[in-house]
C-alpha positions, 0 to 999 in steps of 0.5 A, spaced: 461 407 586 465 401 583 464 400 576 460 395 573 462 390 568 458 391 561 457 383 561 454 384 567 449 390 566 448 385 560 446 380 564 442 385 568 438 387 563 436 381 561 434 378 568 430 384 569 428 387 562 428 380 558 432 384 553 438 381 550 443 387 548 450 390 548 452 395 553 457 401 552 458 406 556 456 414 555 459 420 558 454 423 564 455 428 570 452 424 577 449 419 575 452 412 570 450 411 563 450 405 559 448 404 551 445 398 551 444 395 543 440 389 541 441 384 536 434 388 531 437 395 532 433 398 538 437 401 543 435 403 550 439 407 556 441 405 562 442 410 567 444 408 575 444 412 581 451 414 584 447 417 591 442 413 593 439 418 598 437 422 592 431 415 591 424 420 593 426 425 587 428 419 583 421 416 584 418 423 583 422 425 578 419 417 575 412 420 576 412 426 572 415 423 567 411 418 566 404 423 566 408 427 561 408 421 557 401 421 556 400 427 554 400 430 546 406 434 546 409 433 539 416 431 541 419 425 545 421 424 552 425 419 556 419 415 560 422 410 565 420 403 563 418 398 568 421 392 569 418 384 569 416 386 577 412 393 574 416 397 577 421 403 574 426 403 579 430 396 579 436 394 584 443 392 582 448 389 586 455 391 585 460 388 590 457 389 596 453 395 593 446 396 591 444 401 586 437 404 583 438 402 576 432 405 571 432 403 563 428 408 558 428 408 550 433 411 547 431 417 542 435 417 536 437 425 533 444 430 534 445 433 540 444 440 539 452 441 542 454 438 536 449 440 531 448 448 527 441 447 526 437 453 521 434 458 525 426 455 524 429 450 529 430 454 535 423 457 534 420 449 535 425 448 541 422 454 545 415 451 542 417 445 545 419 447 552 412 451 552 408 445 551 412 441 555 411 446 561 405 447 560 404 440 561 407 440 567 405 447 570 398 443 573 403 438 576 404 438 583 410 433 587 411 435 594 419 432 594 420 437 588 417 443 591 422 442 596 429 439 592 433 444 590 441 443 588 448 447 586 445 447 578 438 450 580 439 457 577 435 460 583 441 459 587 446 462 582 449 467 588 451 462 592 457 462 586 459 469 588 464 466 594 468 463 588 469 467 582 476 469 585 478 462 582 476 465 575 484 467 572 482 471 568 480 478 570 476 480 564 472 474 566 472 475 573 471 482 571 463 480 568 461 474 572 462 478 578 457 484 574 452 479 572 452 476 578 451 483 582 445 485 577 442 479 578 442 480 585 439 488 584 435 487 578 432 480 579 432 478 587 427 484 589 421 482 585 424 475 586 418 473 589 413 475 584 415 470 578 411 465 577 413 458 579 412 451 577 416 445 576 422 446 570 427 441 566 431 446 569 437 444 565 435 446 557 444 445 554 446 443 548 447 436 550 439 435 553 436 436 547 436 431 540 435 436 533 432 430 528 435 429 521 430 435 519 433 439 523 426 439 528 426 437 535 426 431 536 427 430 544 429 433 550 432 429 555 435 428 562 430 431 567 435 430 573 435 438 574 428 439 575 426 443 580 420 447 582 422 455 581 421 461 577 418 459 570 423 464 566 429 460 569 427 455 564 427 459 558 433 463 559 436 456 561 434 454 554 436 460 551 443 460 555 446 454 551 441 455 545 445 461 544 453 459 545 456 458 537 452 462 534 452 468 530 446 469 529 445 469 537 440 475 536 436 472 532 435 465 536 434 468 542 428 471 540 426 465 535 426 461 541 422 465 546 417 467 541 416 459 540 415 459 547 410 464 547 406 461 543 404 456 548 405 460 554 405 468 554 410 469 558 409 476 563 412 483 562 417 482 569 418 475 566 421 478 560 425 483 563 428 480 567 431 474 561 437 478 560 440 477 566 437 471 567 441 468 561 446 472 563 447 468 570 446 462 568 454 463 563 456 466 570 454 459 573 457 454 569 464 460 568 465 458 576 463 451 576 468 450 571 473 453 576 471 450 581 471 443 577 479 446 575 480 445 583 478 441 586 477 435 581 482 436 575 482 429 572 474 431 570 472 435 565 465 434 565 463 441 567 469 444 561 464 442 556 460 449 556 465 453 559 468 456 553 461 457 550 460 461 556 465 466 556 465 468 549 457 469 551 458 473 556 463 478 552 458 479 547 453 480 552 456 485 555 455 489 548 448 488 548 443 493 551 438 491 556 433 496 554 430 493 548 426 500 547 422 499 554 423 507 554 421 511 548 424 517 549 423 523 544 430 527 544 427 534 542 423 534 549 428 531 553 433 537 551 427 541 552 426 539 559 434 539 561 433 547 560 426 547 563 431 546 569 437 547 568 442 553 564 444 552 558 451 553 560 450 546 562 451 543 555 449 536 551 454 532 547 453 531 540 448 534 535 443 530 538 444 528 545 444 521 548 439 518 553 443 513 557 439 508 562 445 504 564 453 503 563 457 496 563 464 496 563 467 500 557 459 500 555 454 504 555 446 503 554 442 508 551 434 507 552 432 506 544 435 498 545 442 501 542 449 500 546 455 505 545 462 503 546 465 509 550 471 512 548 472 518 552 468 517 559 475 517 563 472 518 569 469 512 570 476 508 570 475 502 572 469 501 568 462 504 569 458 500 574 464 496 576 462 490 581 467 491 585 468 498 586 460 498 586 458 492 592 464 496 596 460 503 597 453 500 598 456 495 603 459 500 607 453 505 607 449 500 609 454 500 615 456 507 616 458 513 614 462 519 618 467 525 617 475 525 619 473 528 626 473 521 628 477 515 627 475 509 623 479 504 620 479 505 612 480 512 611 488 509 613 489 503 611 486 508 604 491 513 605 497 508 607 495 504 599 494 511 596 500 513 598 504 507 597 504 509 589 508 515 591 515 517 592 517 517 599 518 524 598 510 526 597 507 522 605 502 527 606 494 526 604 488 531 604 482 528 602 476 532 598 470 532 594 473 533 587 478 534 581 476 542 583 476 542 591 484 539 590 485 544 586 483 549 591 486 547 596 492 546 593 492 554 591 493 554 599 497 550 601 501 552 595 501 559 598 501 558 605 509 555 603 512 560 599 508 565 601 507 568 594 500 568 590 504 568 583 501 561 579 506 559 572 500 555 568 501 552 561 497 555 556 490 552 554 491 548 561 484 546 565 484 545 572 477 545 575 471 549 575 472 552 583 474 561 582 480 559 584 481 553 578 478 558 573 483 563 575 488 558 573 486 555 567 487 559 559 481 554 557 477 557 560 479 565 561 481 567 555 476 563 551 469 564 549 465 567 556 472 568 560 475 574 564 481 574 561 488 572 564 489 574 573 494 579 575 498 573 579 498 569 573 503 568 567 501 563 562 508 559 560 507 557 551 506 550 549 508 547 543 503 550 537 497 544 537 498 540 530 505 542 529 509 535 528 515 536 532 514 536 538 518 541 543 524 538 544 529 544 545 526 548 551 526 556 551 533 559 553 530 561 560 524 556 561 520 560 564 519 565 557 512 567 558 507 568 552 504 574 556 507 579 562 506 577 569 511 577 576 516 571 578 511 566 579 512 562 584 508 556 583 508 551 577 501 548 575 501 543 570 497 537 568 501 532 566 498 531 559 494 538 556 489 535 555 484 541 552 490 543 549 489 537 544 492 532 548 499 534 549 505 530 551 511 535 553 518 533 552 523 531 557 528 537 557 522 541 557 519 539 563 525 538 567 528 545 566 521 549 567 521 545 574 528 546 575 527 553 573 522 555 578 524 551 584 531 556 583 526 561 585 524 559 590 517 555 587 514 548 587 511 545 582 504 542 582 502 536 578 494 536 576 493 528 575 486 528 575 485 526 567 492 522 567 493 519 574 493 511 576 495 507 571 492 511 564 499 513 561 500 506 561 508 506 561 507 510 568 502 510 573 503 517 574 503 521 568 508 526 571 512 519 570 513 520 564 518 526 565 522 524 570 521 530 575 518 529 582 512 533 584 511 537 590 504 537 590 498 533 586 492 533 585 487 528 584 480 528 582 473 523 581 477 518 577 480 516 584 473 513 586 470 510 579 466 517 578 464 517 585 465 525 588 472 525 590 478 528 590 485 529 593 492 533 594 498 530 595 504 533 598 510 533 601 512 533 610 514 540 609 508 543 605 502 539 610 507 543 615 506 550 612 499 549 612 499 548 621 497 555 622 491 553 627 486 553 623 482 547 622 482 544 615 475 540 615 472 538 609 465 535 610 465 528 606 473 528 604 475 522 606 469 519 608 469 511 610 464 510 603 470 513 600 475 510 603 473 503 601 470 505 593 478 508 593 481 502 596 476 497 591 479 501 585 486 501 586 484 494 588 481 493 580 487 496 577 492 491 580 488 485 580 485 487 573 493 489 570 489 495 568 496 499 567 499 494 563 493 493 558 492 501 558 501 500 555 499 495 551 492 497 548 495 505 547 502 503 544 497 498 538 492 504 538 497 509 536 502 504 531 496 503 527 493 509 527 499 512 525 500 507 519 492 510 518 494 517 518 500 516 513 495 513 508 490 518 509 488 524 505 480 524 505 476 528 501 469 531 501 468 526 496 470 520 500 467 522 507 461 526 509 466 528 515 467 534 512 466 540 506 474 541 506 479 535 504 482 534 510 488 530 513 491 527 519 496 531 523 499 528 528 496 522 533 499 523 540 498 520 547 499 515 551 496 509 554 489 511 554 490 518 553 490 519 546 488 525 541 487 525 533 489 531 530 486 533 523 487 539 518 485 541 512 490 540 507 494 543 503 494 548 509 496 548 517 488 550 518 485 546 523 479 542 520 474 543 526 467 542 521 471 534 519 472 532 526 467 535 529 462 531 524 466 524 524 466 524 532 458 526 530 458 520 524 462 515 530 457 516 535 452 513 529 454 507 528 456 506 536 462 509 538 463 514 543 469 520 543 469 528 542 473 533 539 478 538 543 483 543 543 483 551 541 479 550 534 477 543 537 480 539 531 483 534 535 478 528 536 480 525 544 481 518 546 480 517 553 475 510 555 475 506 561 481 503 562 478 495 561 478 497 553 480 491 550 484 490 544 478 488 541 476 493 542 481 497 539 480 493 533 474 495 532 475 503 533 480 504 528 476 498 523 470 504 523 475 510 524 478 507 518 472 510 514 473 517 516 481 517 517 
């Protein structure tokens, strides 16, 4: 619209209101707002309409305010006045033009955005909105029964389609989370919430805070609509809690105010926390489509930073405030009622998880985890991308590898692409476990032999045949003792700080007796040996010294694979040696059961004896996309990159820590033992924690078993590993951030 000169908004008023003032203009999103100032000091505002087919919500709008006027609320609200006709809506010409101009009183107060009100304060604003709804709620308006627009929160999906436009990944990373939670949690009990007419846009510069820090306006009815009455609170709340570090505290301040006007219902209260939620996910996209489209406007940048950090903080925040009192004694009870006790439970008392976002995790008394040690769920637990692409493609179909379908190629094609050229051939399984078992013969189709070289304390998979190849759990507690076929090859002791930078004489020196072996199985990292890098040389003569006899060498990456060792995107990598064969495991698929071998034209061709490879749901188109969604995050996301830079800074400073650190039973309640840091080894995302007692080489199992106990009370995540479990490992969900990073070696920093 053409903008009017202020001398004749001036003479405007004067001719329609008979008030004499000066005018300067305010800041407004649609429509255009004016100050206009008289001589004695009252002020009044001056709002003109830029779409005049928006007149029928205009004069409703107009009549409910108007009927809210003539109830007691308590606070102020912006009732239109009427002009020398008695009419509240007045026509201005500009140019060939003609706009609907209203005037209403001004009302004096700091807009909430730049104001730090005490607590009590947000406690009156949810009362002040109570009884502003409550007065409302007998109201009835035919044209805003049917008004909806972009900002009304009952429409928040439709910003879905736009939140690529978001850059930066950890953003896009939780808008695309809370709005795929609103769409679970929210849309199907939908039409259950109580509907009314809301303000429906409760911010920060809609409401006045009084020189008493007490509420002296809310203004701006021109996102009111008819929808959920929760929408209101947790709009209210999403602004009210933006700044502040109190933000716990005044989110329920503020819902208890308004419960004392309006007792909200259970459903209505379970569903604010994604409601809050999705209204920082709408002002997040807004404001990148504003970013597009209109960059010289930065109305809708106002709140956008607010809202990011918000949802940040969000995120760590349980959704389960205590709905399920769970007493733990009886779950555990109840585990064993049905399962073997072979079946174990972490820590000394177990957790009861209800829900998981990203690198966090939800148990069900109110408390949020953040998760060290889950690596299966690579990406993040509950990932939005990785979740919408299995629900979509099980809602469509799901089939076995007898018949063609398209993902499973373009799947094999992407997969297989992050490989050398040598590895070209793919067999799709179930598991890390299945992988192994299938590539024991594969491996033995190839070379004939059934003789297996594996790397002492190495696990590979809970099949027979895996077992069979892992000293973690054959020569432990419960095991059998080592296979005829198997020659267990010594790696270095765990705790010694030299690592093996001269391999043995003969690389194939055997801790214990056995045949030429012909096959070398070995994870890339030892994780159960205490999260164990090997050297370079180490690795490159072993490998070399089997394939002189006539062996291959296999690479289990279960643990290590896509972009977790941070400087490489396969941990076999980092030696500069080429696999014959690899095995992958459930991380491919986010914790989705799948698993897979990885091999060479020659091996694949071994395998062609005319009996059929099938494996029922290996492969599967539902697999398909959630691996292809997967190795999609990681490249949008630079999660190999963050897993670079998150681990170097982990192991740098829990280095500095660990050179510092000689801990005493009477500094720490971790153990009984004084106690120090060995080694703290790894890389990327892949780290291990060594502790031993001091003045001694023996390990100091009782304190790190007690410090991953003592880490796990104050919200930490982790568990301990090795032969004598005294390595405390380090393994999470590859969105860890550095802030999260912080936050570990601040608390670990008591104990180490």
């Amino acid at each position: 619209m053409n903008k009017p000169e202020l001398s004749d908004l001036s003479k405007f008023l004067e001719e329609q209101f008979q008030i004499k003032a000066n005018v300067s203009q305010l800041a407004g999103y649609q429509d255009q707002n004016y100050l206009a100032t008289c001589s004695s000091g009252k002020k009044y505002i001056l709002k003109i309409t830029t779409e005049n087919d928006d007149l029928e919500f205009i004069r409703s709008q107009n009549r409910i305010l108007y009927g809210l006027s003539k109830q007691p609320l308590g606070i102020l609200l912006p009732c239109p006045i009427s002009n020398i006709k008695g009419v509240f809506i007045s026509e201005l010409s500009i140019g060939e033009s003609t706009f609907s101009a209203r005037l209403f009183p001004f009302i004096a107060g700091e807009f909430l955005g730049e104001s730090k009100p005490d607590i009590h304060f947000f406690f009156e604003l949810g009362k002040a909105f109570g009884q502003m709804d409550a007065a409302m709620s007998g109201m009835e308006d035919a044209v805003l029964k049917c008004r909806t627009h972009e900002w009304d929160l009952s429409r928040v999906l439709e910003v879905m389609d736009d939140i690529n436009l978001i850059k930066n990944p950890a953003d896009r990373r939780l808008v695309h989370f809370y709005l795929m939670k609103y769409r679970e949690e929210v849309l199907p009990v939908f039409h259950k919430l109580q509907k009314m007419l809301i303000h429906g846009d409760g911010n920060d510069w809609n409401i006045l805070v009084g020189r008493g820090s007490e509420v002296a306006g809310i203004i701006d009815f021109g996102d009111m609509v008819w929808g959920p009455r929760i929408n209101e609170v947790a709009i209210a709340l999403a602004y009210a809690l933006m700044g502040r570090e109190d933000f716990i505290e005044v989110y329920h301040e503020l819902i208890n105010g308004y419960r004392e006007i309006i007792e909200l219902e259970e459903i209505e209260l379970s569903l604010l926390y994604y409601l809050v939620a999705a209204r920082w996910c709408q002002t997040i996209v807004m404001a990148a489509r504003q970013s597009r489209d209109n960059k010289e406007s930065d109305y809708h940048q106002v709140s956008v930073k607010g809202a990011r950090e918000m949802l940040h903080l969000w995120v760590r925040q349980n959704p389960i405030k205590k709905a399920e009192e769970v007493k733990i004694a009886e779950e555990v009870k109840r585990r064993y009622q049905y399962f073997s006790k072979s079946v174990s439970l972490s820590y000394q008392e177990p957790i009861h998880m209800v829900g998981g976002a990203m690198q966090y995790m939800y148990s069900s008394d109110g408390r949020t985890y953040l998760d060290c040690v889950n690596n299966i769920p690579h990406v993040g637990h509950c990932h939005p991308k990785v979740v919408e692409a299995g629900q979509k493609q099980m809602a469509r179909l799901n089939t076995n590898t007898r018949y063609l379908y398209g993902s499973i190629d373009r799947y094999a094609e992407k997969l297989l692409s992050k490989f050398p050229s040598s590895l070209n051939k793919i067999f799709f399984v179930n598991s890390g476990s299945a992988a192994t078992d299938l590539a024991v013969r594969l491996a033995e189709s190839f070379t004939g032999q059934s003789e297996y070289l594996v790397l002492d304390y190495a696990y590979h998979g809970n099949t027979k045949a895996a077992v069979g190849l892992s000293p973690y759990k054959f020569n432990r507690k419960g095991g059998k003792g080592k296979p005829e076929n198997v020659t267990i090859l010594e790696v270095p002791p765990p705790g010694q700080l030299l690592r093996v930078q001269e391999p043995p004489p003969n690389p194939l020196l055997r801790k214990e007796g056995g045949q030429d072996p012909r096959t070398f199985f070995a994870e890339s990292i030892v994780g159960c040996a205490g999260q164990i890098v090997l050297s370079k040389e180490f690795m490159q003569q072993t490998v070399n010294g089997v394939r002189s006899e006539g062996g291959i060498y296999i690479a289990d990456e279960v643990q290590t694979g896509f972009g977790r060792v941070g400087h490489k995107f396969w941990g076999y990598e980092l030696y500069d040696v080429v696999p014959d064969m690899v095995i992958l495991g459930k991380p491919m698929g986010n914790g989705h059961p799948m698993g897979a071998v990885v091999c060479t034209e020659a091996i694949a061709r071994s395998f062609e004896t005319g009996m059929e490879f099938f494996s029922s749901y290996g492969g599967n188109p539902v697999s398909c996309e959630i691996g292809l969604a997967v190795l999609d995050v990681i490249e949008e996301e630079g999660l190999q990159e963050n897993a670079r830079q998150v681990g170097d800074y982990l192991l740098k400073q829990l280095a500095v820590s660990s050179r510092q650190s000689t801990v005493s039973s009477q500094q720490s309640a971790a153990g009984s033992k004084e106690y120090r840091v060995a080694e703290v080894r790894g890389s990327g995302l892949f780290l291990g924690i060594e502790l031993r007692e001091n003045g001694t080489d023996d390990p100091a199992t009782e304190a790190a078993v007690n410090i991953v106990n003592a880490m796990k009370e104050s919200g930490f995540l982790l568990s301990t590993d090795g032969p004598f479990n005294n390595v405390i490992k380090f393994k999470p969900p590859l969105c860890f951030s550095m802030e999260n990073a912080n936050q570990l070696i601040l608390n670990l920093k008591r104990w180490i």
